[in-house]
PQR file of N, CA, C, O and H, with PARSE charges and radii, in Angstrom:
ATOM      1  N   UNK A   1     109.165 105.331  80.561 -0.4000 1.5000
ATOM      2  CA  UNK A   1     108.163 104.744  81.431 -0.0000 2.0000
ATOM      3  C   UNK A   1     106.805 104.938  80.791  0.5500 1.7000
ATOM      4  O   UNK A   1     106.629 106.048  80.289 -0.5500 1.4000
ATOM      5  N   UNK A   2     106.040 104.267  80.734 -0.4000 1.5000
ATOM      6  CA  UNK A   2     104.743 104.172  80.097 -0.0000 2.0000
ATOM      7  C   UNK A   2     103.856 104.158  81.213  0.5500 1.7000
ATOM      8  O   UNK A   2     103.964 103.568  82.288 -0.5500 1.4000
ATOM      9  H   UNK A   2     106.184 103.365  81.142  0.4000 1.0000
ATOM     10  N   UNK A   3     102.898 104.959  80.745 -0.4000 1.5000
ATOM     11  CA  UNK A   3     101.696 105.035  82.417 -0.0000 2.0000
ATOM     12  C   UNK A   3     100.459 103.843  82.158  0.5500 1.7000
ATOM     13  O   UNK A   3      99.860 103.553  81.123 -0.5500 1.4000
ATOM     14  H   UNK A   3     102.810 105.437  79.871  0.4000 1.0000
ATOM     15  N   UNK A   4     100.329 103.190  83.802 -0.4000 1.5000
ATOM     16  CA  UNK A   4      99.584 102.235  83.975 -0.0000 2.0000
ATOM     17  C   UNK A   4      98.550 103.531  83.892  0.5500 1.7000
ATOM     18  O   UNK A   4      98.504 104.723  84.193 -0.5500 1.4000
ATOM     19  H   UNK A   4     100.816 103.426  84.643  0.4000 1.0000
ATOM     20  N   UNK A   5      97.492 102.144  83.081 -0.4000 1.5000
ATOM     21  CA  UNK A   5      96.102 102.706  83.012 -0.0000 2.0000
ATOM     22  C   UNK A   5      94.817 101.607  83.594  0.5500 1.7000
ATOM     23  O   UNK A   5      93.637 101.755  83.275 -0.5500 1.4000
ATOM     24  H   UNK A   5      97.529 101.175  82.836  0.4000 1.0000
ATOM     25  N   UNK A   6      95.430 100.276  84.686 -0.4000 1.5000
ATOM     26  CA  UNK A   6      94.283 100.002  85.505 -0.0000 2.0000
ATOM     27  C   UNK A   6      95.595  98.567  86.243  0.5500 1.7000
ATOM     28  O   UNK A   6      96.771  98.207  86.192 -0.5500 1.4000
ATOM     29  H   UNK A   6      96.388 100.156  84.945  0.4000 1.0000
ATOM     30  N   UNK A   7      94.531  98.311  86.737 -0.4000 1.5000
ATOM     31  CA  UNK A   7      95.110  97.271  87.802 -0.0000 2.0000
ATOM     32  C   UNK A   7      96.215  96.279  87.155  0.5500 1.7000
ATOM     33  O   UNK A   7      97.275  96.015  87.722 -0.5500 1.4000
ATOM     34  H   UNK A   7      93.575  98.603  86.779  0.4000 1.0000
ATOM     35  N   UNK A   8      95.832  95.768  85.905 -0.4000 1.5000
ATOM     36  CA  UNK A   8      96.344  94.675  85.498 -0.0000 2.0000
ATOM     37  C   UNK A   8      97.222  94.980  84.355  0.5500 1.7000
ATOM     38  O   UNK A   8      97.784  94.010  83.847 -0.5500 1.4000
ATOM     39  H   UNK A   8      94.970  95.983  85.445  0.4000 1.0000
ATOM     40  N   UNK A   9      97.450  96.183  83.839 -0.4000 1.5000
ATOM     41  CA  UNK A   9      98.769  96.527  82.707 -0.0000 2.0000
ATOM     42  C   UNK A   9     100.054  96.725  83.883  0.5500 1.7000
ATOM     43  O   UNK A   9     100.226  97.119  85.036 -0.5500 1.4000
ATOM     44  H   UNK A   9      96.993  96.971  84.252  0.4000 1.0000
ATOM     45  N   UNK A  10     100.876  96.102  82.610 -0.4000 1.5000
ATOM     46  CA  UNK A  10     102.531  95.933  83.381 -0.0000 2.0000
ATOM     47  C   UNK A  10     102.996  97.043  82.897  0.5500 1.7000
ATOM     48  O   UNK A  10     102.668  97.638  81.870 -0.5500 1.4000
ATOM     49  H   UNK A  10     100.736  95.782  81.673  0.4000 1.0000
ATOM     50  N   UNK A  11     103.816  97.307  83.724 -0.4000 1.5000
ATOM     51  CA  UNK A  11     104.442  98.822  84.015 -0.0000 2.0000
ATOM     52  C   UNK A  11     105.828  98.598  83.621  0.5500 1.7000
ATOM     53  O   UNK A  11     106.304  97.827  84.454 -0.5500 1.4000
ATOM     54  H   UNK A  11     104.082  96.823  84.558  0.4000 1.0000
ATOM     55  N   UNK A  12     106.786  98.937  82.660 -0.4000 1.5000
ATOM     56  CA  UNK A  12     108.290  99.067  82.884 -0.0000 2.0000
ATOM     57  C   UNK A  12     109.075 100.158  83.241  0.5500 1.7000
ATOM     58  O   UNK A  12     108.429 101.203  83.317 -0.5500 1.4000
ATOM     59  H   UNK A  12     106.400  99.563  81.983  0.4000 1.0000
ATOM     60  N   UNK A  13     109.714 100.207  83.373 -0.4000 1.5000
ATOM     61  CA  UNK A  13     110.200 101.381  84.365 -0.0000 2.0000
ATOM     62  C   UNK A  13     112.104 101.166  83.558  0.5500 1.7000
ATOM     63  O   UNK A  13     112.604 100.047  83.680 -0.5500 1.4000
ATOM     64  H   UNK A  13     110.239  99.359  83.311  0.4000 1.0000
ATOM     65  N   UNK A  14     112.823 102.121  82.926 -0.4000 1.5000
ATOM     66  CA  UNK A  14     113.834 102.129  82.388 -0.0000 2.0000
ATOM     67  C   UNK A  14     114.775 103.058  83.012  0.5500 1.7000
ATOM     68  O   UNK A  14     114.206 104.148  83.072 -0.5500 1.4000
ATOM     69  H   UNK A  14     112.418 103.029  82.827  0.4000 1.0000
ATOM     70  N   UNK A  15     116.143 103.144  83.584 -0.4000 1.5000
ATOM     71  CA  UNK A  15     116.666 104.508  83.809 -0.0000 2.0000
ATOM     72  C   UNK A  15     118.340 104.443  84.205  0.5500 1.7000
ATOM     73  O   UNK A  15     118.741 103.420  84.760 -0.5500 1.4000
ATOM     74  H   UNK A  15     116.606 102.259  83.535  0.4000 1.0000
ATOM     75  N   UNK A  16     119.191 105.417  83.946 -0.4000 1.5000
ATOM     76  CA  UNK A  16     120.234 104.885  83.767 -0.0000 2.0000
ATOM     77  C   UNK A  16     120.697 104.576  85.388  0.5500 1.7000
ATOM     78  O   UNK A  16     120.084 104.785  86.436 -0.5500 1.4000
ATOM     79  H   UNK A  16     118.866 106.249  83.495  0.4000 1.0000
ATOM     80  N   UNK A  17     122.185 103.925  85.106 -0.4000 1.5000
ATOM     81  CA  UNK A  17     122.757 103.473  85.957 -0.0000 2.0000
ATOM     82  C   UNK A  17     124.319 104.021  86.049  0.5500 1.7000
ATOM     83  O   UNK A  17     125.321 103.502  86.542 -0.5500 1.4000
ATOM     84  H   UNK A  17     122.682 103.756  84.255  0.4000 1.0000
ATOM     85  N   UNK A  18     124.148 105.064  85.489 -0.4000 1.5000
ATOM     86  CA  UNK A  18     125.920 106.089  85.447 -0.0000 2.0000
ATOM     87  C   UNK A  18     126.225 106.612  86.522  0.5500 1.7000
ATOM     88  O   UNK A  18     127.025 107.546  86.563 -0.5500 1.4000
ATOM     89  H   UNK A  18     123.334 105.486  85.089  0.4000 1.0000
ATOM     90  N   UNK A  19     125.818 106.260  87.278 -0.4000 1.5000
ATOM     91  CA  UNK A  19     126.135 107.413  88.717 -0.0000 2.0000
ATOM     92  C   UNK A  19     126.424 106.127  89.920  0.5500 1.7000
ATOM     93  O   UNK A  19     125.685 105.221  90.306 -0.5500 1.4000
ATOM     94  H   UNK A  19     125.168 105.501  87.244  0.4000 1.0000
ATOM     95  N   UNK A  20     127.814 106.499  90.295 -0.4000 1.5000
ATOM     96  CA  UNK A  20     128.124 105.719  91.217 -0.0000 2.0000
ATOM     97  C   UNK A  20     127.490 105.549  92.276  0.5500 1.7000
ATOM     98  O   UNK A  20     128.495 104.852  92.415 -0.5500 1.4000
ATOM     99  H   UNK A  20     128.414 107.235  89.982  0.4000 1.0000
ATOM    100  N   UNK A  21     126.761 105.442  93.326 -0.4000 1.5000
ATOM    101  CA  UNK A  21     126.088 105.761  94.213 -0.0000 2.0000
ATOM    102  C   UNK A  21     126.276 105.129  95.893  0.5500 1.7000
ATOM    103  O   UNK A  21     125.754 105.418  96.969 -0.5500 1.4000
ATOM    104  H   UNK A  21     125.945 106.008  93.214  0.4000 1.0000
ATOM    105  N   UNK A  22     127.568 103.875  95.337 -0.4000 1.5000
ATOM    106  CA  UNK A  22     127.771 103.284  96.348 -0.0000 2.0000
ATOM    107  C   UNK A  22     128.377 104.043  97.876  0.5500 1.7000
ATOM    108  O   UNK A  22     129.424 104.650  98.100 -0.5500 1.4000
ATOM    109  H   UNK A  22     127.992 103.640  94.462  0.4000 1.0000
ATOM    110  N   UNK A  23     127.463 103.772  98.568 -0.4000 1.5000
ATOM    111  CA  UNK A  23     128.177 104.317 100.098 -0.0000 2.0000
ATOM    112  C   UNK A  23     127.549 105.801 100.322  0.5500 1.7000
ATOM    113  O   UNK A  23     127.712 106.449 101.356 -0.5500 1.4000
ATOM    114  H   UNK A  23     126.612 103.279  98.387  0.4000 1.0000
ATOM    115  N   UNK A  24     126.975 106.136  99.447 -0.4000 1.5000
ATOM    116  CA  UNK A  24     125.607 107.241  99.439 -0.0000 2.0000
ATOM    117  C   UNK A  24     125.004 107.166 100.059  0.5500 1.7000
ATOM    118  O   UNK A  24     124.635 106.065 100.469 -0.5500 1.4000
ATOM    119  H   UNK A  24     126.843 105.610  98.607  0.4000 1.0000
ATOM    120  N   UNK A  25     124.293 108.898 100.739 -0.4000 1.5000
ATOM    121  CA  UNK A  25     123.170 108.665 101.443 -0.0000 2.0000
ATOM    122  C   UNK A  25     122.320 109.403 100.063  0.5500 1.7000
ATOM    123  O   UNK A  25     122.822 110.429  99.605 -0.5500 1.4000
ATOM    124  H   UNK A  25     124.593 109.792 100.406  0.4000 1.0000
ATOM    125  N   UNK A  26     121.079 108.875  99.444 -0.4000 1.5000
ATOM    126  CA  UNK A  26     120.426 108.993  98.348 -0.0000 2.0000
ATOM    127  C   UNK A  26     118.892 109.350  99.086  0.5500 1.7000
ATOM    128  O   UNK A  26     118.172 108.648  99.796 -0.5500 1.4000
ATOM    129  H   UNK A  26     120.671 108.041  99.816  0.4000 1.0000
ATOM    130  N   UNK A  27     118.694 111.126  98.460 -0.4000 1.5000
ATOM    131  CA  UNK A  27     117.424 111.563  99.034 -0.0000 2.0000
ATOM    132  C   UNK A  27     116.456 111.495  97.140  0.5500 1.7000
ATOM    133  O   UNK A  27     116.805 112.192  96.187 -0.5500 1.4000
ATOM    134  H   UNK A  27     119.279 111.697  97.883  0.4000 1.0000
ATOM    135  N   UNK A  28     115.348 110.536  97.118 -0.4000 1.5000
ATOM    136  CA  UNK A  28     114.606 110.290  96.473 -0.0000 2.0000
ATOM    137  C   UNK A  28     113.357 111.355  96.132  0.5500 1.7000
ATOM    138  O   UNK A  28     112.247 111.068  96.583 -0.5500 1.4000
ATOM    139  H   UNK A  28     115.065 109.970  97.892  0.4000 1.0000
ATOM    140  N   UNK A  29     113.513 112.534  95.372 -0.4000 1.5000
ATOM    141  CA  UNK A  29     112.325 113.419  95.672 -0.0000 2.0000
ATOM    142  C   UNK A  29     110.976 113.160  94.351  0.5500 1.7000
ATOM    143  O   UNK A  29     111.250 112.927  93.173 -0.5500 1.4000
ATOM    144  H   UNK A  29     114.414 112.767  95.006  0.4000 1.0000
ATOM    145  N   UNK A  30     109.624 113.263  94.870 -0.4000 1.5000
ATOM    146  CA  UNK A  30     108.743 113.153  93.948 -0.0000 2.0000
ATOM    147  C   UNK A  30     108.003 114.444  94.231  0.5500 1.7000
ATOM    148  O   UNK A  30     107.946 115.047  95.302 -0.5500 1.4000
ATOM    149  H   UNK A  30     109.400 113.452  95.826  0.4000 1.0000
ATOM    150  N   UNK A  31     107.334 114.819  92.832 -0.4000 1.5000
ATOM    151  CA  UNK A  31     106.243 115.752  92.908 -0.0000 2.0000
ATOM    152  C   UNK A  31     104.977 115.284  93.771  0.5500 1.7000
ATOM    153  O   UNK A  31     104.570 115.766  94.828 -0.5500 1.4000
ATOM    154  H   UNK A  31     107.381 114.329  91.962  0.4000 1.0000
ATOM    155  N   UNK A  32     104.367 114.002  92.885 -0.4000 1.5000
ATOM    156  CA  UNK A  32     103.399 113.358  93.595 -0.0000 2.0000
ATOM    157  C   UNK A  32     103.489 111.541  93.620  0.5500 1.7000
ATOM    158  O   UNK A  32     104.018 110.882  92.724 -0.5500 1.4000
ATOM    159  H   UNK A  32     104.697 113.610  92.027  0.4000 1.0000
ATOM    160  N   UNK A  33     102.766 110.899  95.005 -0.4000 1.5000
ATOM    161  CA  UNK A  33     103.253 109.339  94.775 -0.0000 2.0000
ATOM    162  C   UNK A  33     101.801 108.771  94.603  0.5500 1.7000
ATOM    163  O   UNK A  33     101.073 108.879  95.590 -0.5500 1.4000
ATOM    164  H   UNK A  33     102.336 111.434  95.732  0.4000 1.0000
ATOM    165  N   UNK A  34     101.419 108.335  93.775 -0.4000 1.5000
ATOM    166  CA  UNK A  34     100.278 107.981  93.173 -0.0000 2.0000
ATOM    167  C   UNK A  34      99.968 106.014  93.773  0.5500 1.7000
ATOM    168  O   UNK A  34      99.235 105.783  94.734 -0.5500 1.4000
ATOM    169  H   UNK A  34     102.010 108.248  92.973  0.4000 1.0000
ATOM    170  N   UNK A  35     100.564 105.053  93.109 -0.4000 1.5000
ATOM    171  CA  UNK A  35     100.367 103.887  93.077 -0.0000 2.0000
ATOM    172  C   UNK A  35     101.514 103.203  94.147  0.5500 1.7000
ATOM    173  O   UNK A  35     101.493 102.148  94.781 -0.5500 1.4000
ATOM    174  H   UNK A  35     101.160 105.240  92.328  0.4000 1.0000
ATOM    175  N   UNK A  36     102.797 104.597  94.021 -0.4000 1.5000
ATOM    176  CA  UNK A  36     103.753 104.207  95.154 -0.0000 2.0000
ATOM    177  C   UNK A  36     104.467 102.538  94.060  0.5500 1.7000
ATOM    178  O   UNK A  36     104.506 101.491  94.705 -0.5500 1.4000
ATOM    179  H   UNK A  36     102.813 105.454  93.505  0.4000 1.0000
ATOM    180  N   UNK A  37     104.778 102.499  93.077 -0.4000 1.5000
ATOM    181  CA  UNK A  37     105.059 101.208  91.939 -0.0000 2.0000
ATOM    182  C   UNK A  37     106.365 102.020  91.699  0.5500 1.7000
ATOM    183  O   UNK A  37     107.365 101.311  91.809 -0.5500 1.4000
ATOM    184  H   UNK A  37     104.746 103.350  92.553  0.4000 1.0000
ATOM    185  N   UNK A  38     106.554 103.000  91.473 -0.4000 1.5000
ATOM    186  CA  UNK A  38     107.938 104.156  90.890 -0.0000 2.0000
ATOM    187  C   UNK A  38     109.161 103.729  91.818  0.5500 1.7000
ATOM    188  O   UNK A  38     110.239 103.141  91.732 -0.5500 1.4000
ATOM    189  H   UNK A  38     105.741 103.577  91.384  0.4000 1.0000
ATOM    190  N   UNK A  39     108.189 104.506  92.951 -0.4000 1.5000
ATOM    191  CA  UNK A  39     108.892 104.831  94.250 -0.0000 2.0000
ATOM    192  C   UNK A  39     109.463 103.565  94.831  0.5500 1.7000
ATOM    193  O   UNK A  39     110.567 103.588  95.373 -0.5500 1.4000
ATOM    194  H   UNK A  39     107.314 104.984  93.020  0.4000 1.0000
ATOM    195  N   UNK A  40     108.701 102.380  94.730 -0.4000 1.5000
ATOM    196  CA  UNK A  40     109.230 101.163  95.625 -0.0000 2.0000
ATOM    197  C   UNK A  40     110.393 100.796  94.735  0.5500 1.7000
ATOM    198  O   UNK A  40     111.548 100.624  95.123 -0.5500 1.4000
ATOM    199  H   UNK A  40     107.804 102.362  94.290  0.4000 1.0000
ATOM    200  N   UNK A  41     109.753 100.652  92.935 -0.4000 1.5000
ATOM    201  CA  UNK A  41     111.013 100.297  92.282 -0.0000 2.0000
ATOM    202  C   UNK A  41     111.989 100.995  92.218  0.5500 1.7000
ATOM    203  O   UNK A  41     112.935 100.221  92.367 -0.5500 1.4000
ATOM    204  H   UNK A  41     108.814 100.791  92.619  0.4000 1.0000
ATOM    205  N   UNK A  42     112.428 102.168  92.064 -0.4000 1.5000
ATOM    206  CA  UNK A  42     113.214 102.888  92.437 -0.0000 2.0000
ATOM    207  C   UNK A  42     114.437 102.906  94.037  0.5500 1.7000
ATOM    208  O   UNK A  42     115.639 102.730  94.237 -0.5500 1.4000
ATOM    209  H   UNK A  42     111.660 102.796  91.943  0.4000 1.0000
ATOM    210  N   UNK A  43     113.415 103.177  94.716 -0.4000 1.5000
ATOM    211  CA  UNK A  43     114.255 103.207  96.472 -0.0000 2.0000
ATOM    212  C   UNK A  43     115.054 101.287  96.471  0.5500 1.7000
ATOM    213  O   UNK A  43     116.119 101.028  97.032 -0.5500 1.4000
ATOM    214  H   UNK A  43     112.438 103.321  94.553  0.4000 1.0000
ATOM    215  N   UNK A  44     114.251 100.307  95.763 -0.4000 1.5000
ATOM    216  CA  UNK A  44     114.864  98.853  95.901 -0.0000 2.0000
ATOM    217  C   UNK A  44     116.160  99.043  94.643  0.5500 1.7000
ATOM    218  O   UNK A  44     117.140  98.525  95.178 -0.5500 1.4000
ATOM    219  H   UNK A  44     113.386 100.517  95.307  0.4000 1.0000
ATOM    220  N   UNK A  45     116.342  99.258  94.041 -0.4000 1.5000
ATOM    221  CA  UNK A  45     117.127  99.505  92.943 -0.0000 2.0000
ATOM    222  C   UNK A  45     118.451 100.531  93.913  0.5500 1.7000
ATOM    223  O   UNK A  45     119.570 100.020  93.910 -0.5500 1.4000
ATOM    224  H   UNK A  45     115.546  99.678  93.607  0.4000 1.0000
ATOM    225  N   UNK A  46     118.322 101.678  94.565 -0.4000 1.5000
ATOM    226  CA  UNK A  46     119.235 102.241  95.041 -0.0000 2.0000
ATOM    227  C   UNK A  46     119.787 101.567  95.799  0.5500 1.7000
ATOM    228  O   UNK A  46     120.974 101.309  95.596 -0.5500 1.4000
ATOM    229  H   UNK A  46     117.413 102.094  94.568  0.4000 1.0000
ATOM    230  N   UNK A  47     119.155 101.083  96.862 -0.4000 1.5000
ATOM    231  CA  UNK A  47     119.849 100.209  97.207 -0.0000 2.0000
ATOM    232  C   UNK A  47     120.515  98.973  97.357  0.5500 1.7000
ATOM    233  O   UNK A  47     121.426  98.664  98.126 -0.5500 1.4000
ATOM    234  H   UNK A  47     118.191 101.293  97.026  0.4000 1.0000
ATOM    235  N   UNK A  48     119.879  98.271  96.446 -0.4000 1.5000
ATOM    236  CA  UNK A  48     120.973  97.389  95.541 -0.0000 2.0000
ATOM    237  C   UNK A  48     122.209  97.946  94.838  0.5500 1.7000
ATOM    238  O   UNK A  48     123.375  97.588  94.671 -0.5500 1.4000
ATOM    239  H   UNK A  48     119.139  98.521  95.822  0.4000 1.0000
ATOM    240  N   UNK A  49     121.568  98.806  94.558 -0.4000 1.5000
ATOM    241  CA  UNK A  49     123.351  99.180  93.861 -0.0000 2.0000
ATOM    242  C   UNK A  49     124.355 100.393  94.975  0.5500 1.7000
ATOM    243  O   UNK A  49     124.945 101.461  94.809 -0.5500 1.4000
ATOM    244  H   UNK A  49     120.621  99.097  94.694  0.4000 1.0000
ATOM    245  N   UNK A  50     124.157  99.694  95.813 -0.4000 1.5000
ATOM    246  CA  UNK A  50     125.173 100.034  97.376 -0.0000 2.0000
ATOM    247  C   UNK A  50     125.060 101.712  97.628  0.5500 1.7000
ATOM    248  O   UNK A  50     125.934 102.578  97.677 -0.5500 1.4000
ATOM    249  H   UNK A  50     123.678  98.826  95.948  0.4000 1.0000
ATOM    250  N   UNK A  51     123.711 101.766  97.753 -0.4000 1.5000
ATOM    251  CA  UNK A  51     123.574 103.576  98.677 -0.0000 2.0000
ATOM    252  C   UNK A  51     123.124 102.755 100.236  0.5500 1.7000
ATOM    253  O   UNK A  51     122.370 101.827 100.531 -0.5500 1.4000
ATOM    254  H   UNK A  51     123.001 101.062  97.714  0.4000 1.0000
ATOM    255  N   UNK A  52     124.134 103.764 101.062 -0.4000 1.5000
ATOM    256  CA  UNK A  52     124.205 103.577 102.351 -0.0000 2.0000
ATOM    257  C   UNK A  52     122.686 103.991 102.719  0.5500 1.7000
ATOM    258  O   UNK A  52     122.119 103.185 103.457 -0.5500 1.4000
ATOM    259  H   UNK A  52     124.746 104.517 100.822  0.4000 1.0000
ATOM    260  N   UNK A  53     121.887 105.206 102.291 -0.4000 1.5000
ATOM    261  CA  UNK A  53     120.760 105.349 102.920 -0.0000 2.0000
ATOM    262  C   UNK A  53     119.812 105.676 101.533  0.5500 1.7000
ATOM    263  O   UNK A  53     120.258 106.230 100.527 -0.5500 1.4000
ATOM    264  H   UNK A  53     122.347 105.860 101.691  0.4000 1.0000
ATOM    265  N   UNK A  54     118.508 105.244 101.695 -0.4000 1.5000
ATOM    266  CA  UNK A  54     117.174 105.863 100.595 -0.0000 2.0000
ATOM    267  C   UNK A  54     116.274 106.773 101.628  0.5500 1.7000
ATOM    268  O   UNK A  54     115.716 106.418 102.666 -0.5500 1.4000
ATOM    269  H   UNK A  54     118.146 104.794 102.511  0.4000 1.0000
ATOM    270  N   UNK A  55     116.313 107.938 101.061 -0.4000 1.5000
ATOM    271  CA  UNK A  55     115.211 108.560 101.585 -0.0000 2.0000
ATOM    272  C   UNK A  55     113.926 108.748 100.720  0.5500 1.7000
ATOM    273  O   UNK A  55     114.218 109.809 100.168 -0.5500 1.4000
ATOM    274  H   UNK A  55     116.767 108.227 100.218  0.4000 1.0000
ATOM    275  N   UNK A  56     112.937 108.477 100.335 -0.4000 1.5000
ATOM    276  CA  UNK A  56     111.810 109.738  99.657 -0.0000 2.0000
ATOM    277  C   UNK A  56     111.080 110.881 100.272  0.5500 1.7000
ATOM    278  O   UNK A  56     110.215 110.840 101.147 -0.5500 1.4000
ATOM    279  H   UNK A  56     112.700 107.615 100.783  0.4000 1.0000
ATOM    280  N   UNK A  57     111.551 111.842  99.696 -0.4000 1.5000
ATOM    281  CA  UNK A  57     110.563 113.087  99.802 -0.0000 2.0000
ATOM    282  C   UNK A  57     109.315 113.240  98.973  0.5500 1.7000
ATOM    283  O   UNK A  57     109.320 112.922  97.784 -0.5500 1.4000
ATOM    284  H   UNK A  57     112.254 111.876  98.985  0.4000 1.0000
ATOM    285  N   UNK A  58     108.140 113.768  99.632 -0.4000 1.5000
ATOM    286  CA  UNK A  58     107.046 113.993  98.195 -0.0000 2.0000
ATOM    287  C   UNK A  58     106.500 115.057  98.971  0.5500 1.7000
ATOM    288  O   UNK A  58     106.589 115.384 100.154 -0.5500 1.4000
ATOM    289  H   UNK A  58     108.136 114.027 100.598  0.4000 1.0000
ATOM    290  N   UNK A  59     105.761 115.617  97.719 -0.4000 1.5000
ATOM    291  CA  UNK A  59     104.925 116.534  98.322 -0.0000 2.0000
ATOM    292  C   UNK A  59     103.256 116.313  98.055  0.5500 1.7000
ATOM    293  O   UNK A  59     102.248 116.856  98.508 -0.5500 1.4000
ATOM    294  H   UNK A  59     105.689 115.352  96.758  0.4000 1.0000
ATOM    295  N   UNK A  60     103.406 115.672  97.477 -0.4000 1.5000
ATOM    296  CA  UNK A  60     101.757 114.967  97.755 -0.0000 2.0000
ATOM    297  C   UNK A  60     101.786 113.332  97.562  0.5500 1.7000
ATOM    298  O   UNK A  60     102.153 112.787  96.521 -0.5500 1.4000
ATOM    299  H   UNK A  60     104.224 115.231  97.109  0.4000 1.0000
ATOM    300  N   UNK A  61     101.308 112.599  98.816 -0.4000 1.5000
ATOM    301  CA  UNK A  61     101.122 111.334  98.558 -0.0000 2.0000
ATOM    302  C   UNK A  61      99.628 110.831  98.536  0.5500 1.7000
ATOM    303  O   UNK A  61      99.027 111.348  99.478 -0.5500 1.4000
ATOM    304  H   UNK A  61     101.009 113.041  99.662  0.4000 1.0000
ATOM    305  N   UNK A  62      99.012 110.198  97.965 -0.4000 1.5000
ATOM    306  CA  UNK A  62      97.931 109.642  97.303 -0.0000 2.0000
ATOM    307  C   UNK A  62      97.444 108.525  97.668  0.5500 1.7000
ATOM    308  O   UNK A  62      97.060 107.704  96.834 -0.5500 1.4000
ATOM    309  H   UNK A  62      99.501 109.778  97.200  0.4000 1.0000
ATOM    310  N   UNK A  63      97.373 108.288  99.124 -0.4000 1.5000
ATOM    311  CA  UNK A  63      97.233 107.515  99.499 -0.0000 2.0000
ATOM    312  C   UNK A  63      96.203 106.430  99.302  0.5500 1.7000
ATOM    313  O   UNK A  63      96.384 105.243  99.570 -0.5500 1.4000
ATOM    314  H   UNK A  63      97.685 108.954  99.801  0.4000 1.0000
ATOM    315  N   UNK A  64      94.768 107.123  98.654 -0.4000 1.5000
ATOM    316  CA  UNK A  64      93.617 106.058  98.282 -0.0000 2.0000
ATOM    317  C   UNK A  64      94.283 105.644  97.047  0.5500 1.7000
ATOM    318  O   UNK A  64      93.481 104.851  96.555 -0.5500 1.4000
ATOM    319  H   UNK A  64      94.620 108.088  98.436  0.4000 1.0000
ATOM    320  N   UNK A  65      95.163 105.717  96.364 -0.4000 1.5000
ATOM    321  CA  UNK A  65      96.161 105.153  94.996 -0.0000 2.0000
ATOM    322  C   UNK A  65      96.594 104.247  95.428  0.5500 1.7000
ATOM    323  O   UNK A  65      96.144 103.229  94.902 -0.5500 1.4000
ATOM    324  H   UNK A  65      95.815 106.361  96.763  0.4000 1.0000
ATOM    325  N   UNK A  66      97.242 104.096  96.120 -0.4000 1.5000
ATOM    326  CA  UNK A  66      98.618 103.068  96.255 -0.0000 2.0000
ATOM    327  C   UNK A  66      98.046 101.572  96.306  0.5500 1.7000
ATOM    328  O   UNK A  66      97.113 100.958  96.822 -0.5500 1.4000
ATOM    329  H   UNK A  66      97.608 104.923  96.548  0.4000 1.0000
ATOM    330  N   UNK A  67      99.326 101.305  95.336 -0.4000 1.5000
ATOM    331  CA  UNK A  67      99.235  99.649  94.855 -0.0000 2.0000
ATOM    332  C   UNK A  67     100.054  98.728  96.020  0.5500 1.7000
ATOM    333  O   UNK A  67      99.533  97.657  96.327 -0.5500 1.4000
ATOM    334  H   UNK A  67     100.084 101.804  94.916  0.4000 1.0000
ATOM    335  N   UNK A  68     101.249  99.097  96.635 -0.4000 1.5000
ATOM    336  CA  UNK A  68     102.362  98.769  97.588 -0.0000 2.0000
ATOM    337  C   UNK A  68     102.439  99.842  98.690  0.5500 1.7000
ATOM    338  O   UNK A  68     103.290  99.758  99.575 -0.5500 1.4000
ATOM    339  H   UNK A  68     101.673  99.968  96.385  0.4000 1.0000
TER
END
């Protein structure tokens, strides 16, 4: 993952897909949620690939950050 450095750089986001996850309840934990871009792509990705539930946990969210 390469870090955005302003509004308008594209972000890719890479990560595997070895873990079965279907019919899972999937708890999502972050240190901190900054732009909230991770987190959305991430939690939409779990559940596409068939987890019964997404949770995120964080312990600091950043709220004057967030892009979504």
């Amino acid at each position: 993952q390469q870090p955005a450095t302003g509004p308008s750089d594209v972000l890719e986001i890479v990560f595997s897909h070895d873990l079965d996850i279907r019919g899972k309840d999937v708890l999502l934990v972050e240190g901190v949620v900054h732009s909230g871009v991770t987190s959305e792509f991430l939690m939409n990705d779990l559940r596409a690939r068939g987890a019964s539930s997404v949770k995120l946990a964080t312990l600091l969210d950043r709220q004057s950050a967030r892009r979504v």
